[in-house]
C-alpha positions in Angstrom: -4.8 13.0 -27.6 -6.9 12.1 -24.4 -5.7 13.5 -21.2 -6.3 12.4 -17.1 -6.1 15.2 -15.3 -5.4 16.2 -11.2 -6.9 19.5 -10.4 -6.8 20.9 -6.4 -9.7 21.7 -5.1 -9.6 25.0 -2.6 -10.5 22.6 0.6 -7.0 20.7 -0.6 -9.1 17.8 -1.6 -8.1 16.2 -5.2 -10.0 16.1 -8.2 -9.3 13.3 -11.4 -11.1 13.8 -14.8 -10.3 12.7 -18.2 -10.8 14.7 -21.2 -9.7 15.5 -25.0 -8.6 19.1 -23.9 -7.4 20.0 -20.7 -7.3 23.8 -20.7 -10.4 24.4 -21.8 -12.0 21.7 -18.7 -9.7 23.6 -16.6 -12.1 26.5 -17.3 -15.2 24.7 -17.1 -14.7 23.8 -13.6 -13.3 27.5 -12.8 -16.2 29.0 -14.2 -18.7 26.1 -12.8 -20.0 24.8 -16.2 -21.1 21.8 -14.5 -22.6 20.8 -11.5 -20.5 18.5 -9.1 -17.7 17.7 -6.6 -15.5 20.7 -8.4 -18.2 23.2 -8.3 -18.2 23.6 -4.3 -14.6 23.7 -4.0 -13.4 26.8 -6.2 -11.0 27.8 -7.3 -9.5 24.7 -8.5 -5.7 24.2 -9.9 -4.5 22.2 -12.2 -1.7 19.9 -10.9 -0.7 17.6 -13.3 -1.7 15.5 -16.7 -0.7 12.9 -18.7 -1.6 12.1 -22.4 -2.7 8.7 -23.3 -3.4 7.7 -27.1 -6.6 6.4 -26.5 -10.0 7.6 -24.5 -10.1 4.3 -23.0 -6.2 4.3 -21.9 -7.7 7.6 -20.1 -10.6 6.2 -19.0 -8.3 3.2 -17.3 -5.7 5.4 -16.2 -8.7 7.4 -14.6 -10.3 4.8 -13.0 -7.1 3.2 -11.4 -6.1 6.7 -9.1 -9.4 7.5 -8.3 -8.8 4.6 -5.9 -5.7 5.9 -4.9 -4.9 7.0 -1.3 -4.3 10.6 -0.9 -0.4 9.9 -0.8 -0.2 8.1 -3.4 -2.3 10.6 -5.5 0.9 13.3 -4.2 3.1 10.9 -4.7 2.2 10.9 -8.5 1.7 14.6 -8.9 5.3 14.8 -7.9 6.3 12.3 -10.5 8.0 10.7 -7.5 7.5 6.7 -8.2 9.5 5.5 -5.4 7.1 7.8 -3.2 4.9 5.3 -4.9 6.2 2.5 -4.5 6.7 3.4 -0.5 3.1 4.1 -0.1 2.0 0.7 -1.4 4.8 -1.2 0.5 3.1 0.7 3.9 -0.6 0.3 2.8 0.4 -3.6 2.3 1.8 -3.9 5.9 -1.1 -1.6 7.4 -3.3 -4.4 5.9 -1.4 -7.3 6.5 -1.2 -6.4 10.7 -4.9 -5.4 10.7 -5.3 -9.1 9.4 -3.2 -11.2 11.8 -4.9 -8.7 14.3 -8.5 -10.0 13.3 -7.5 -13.5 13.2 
């Protein structure tokens, strides 16, 4: 089983990783076994996972909310898909006005 992970940081910020076991990365970033955006921001909390059947269904799922905004990285963590799905309808209207505003 391959897991993407959401971990707060202690500045509030978000962290998403992948791995094959989540509680012993959990650890790893505690105890600052690498070097990186985690280990400046101790202690770090884990928020939420989900399993995927594949490393690369990870790796995709992984990819895709690292792009996220910060709501709707909250919005997920709450499991709250309308929250979603509101996000992206306001994003959408934010960049459709800034649009009509250039032209």
């Amino acid at each position: 089983m391959h897991w993407v992970y959401i971990l707060k940081c202690a500045d509030a910020s978000y962290y998403i990783g992948s791995t094959n076991d989540v509680e012993r990365r959990l650890w790893e970033h505690n105890n600052k076994f690498y070097k990186g955006y985690t280990s400046t921001r101790l202690p770090v909390e884990l928020v939420c996972s989900f399993d995927f059947p594949t490393e690369h269904d990870a790796f995709l799922f992984e990819r895709q909310i690292k792009g996220w905004t910060r709501a709707k990285k909250e919005a997920l963590t709450r499991g709250d898909w309308n929250g979603i799905h509101e996000v992206v309808k306001k994003e959408r209207k934010e960049r459709e006005r800034k649009k009509r505003k250039a032209s």
